[in-house]
N, C-alpha and C positions, 0 to 999 in steps of 0.2 A: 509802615515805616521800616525801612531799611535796621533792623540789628545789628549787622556787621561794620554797618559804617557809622552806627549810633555810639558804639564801644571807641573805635576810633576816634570820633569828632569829641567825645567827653575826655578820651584820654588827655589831646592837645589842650582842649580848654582848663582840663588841672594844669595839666604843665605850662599854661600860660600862668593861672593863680601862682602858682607855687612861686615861679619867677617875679611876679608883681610882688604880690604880698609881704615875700622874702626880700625883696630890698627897699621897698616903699615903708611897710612896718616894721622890718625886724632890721634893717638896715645892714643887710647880708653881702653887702657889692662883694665881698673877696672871693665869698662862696662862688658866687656867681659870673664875676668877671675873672676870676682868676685861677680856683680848687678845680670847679666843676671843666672849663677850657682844659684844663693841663691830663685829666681825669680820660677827658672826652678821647681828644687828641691820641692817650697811649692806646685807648683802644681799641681803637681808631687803627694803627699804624700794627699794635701785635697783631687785633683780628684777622689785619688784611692781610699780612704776609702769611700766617698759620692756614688759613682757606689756599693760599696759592701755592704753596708747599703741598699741601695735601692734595691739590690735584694734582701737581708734578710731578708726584710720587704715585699716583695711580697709574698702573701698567696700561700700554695700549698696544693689546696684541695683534690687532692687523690694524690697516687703512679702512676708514671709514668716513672720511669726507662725505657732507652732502652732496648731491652733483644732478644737475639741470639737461645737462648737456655731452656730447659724443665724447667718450676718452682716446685721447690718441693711441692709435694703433698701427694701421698700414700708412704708408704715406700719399696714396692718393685718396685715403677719409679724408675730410674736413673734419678736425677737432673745436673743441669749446675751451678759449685757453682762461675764460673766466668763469664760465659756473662747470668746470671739468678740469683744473690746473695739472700740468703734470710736471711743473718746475717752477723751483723756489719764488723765482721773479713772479710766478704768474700768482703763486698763492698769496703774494705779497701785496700786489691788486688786486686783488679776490678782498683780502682784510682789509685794505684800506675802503673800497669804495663799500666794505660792511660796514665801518667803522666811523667813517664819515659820513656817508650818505645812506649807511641804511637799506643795500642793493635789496638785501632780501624779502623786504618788508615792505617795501614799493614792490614786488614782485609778487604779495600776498593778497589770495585772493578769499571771498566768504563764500560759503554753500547757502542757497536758498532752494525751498522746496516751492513750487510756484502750483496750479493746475493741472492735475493729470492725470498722476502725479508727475510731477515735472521737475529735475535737480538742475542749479543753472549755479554757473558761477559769474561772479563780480570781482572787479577790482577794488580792492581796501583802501583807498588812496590816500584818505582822510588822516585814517591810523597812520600813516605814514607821515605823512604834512603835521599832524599834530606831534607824532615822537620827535621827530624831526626841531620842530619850532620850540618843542620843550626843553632837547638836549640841549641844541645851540644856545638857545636864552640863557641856559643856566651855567652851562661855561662859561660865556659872554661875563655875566655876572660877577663871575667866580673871578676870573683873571682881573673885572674892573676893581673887584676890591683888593689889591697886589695894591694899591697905592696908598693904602694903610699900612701894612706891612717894609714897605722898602721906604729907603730915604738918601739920595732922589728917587723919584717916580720913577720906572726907567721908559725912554720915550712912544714905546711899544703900547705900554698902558694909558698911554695919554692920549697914541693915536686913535686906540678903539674908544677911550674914551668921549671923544670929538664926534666918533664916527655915530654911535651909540646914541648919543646925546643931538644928535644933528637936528631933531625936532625939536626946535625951541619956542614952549611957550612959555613965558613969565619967567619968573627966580624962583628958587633953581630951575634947568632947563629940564624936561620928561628925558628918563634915560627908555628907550625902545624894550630893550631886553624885559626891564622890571613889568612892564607892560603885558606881553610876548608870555613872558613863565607864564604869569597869574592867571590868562586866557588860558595856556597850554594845560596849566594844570585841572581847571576849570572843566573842561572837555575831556581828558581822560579820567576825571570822577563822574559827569552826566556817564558818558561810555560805558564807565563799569555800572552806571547803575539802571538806564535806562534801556540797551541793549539785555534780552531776557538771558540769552547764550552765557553772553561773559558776564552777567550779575551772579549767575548761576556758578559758575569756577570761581569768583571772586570772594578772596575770603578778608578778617578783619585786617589781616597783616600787609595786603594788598593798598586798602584804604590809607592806612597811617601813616605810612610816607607821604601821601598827597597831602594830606592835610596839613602836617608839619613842614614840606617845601610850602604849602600853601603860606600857612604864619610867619614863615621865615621871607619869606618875599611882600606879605602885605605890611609886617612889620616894617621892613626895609622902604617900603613907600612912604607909610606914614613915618618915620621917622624923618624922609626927606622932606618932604610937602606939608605935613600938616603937625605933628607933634615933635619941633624941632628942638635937637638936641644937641650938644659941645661936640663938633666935629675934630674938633683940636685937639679934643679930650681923649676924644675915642678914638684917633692916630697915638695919642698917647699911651694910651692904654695898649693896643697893639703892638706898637714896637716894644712895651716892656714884655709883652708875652714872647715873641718871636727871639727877644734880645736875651731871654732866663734871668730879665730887673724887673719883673712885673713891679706896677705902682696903679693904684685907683686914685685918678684924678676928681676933682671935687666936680659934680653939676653938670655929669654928662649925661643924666633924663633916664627913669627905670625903664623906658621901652627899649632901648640899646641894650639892658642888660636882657629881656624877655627876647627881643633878637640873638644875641647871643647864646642864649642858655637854649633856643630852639636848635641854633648850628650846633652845639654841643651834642645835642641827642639825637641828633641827624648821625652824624661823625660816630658817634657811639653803639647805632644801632646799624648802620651800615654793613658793615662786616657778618651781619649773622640775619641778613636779610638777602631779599629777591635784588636788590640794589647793585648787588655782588657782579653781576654780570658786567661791571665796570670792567671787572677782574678776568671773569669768567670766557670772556669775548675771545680774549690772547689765548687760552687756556686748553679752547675747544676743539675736539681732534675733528670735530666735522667741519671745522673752517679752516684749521690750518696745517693742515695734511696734505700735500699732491696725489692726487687721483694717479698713480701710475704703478698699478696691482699689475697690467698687461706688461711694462716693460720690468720689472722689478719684482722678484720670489718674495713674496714676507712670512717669515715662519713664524707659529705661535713659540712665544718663550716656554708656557707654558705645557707644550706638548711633550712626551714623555717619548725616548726613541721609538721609533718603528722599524722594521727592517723592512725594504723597498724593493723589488723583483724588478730590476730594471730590463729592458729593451735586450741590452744583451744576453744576459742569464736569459730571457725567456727564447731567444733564437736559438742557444747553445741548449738549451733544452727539447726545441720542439723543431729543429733544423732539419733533419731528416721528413718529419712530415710534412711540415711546410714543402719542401722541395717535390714529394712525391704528387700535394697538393697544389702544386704550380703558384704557389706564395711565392713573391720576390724577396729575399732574403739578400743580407750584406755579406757575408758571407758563403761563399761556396763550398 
């Protein structure tokens, strides 16, 4: 048995008790629907700006973009204006189709040693289609629940809502996404654990956010479908958080509060995790830097003067030889 992810999966399972216990026995709802949210939240919001400050304050003394592809130089090359950018617009597409779609991770491939000995590469596609399925899901998610917090809904959330929701079986209708996480997340825990490579680099801090997106999404099921809860309540309760009138409505079910006390420590832990790369993405001088060292000098801030023998001092130096040497010189 897996250690690294035994420490993990126990962690979540306290932090479900604690959640239970604490409002079911000790009848803690403020702790938990209200201290620990507001707790989460500022740490949320300092951690995340203090990490993005501190990279933008890290010096970047040359260009270092990653890059795929030709960098423009003469004009009858053919350049690469998307894995080789050498202006703003192009780096901007380069980010987005990162950002969105994942260019480079669909473009990753795995080493295998076969008979031979034999090195073969593959395409990852899977890793791809699962981060893929994972991010969007949990967006999707993220924005459906905006209709707790606002009041009206605004039409946006309603339309994905619809859309989301388009598989209707029974009351309530299955929302797709909640589906989609629970899978995605499901597959990048087998991944880490069954693949020997990445079980190997996988450490316990890796695991722990799976498992707590995992709680936060099965909760969110069972809350809909099977351990139903004061929906009325728990918009209640929301808008008093967003609005700074928090109030705990009577009879809105302790697993809303064990839902929420998971996004709490999601929100909480976020900032000083691998998670970061929400952040980290915009951040990166290998993504969003134009590859153009050929048309553009970058000098290190840090280098300390030199003096330079330039082309002319060295003609004005060695002119007479050169000339006796049949060197072409600019001067006569």
């Amino acid at each position: 048995m897996n250690v690294k992810y035994m420490f993990s999966l126990i962690a979540v399972i306290v932090l479900f008790l604690l959640a239970y216990v604490g409002v079911e026995a000790a009848g803690l709802q403020i702790l938990f629907g209200i201290v620990i949210p507001y707790v989460a939240l500022l740490v949320f919001v300092i951690g995340f700006i203090n990490r993005v400050i501190g990279w933008a304050r890290s010096p970047v003394p040359f260009r270092i973009p990653s890059t795929c592809g030709q960098q423009k130089s003469l004009p009858w090359i053919k350049s690469e204006e998307l894995d080789n950018p050498h202006t703003t617009m192009g780096v901007i597409a380069r980010m987005f189709l990162e950002i969105v779609f994942f260019r480079s991770l669909f473009r990753n491939t795995k080493a295998t040693l076969s008979d031979g000995p034999k090195i073969s590469f593959n395409l990852e596609k899977w890793l791809w289609l699962g981060a893929l399925a994972f991010h969007w899901s949990f967006l999707t998610v993220i924005v459906r629940h905006l209709r707790f917090f606002a009041e009206p809904v605004p039409f946006w959330v309603q339309l994905l809502e619809k859309v989301d929701g388009f598989f209707q079986i029974g009351v309530p209708g299955i929302f797709i996404s909640g589906i989609v996480l629970l899978a995605a997340v499901f597959y990048l825990f087998l991944r880490r654990v069954i693949i020997p490579q990445v079980n190997y680099i996988s450490l316990s801090q890796d695991f722990f956010p799976l498992f707590l997106i995992f709680g936060i999404a099965f909760s969110g099921i069972l809350m809909r479908h099977f351990a139903k809860v004061d929906v009325t309540g728990a918009k209640e309760l929301a808008m008093g958080l967003v609005s700074f009138h928090p109030i705990i409505p009577p009879g809105i079910g302790v697993i809303f509060y064990v839902h929420i006390f998971f996004v709490s420590v999601l929100l909480a832990y976020f900032p000083f995790s691998k998670l970061m790369h929400l952040g980290g993405i915009f951040m990166s001088p290998t993504r969003n830097l134009p590859g153009n060292t050929r048309a553009v000098r970058h000098i290190n801030p840090w280098n300390y003067p030199v003096h330079t023998h330039t082309y002319e001092e060295y003609e004005e130096e060695f002119r007479g030889k050169m000339i006796e040497a049949g060197l072409p010189v600019e001067k006569e």
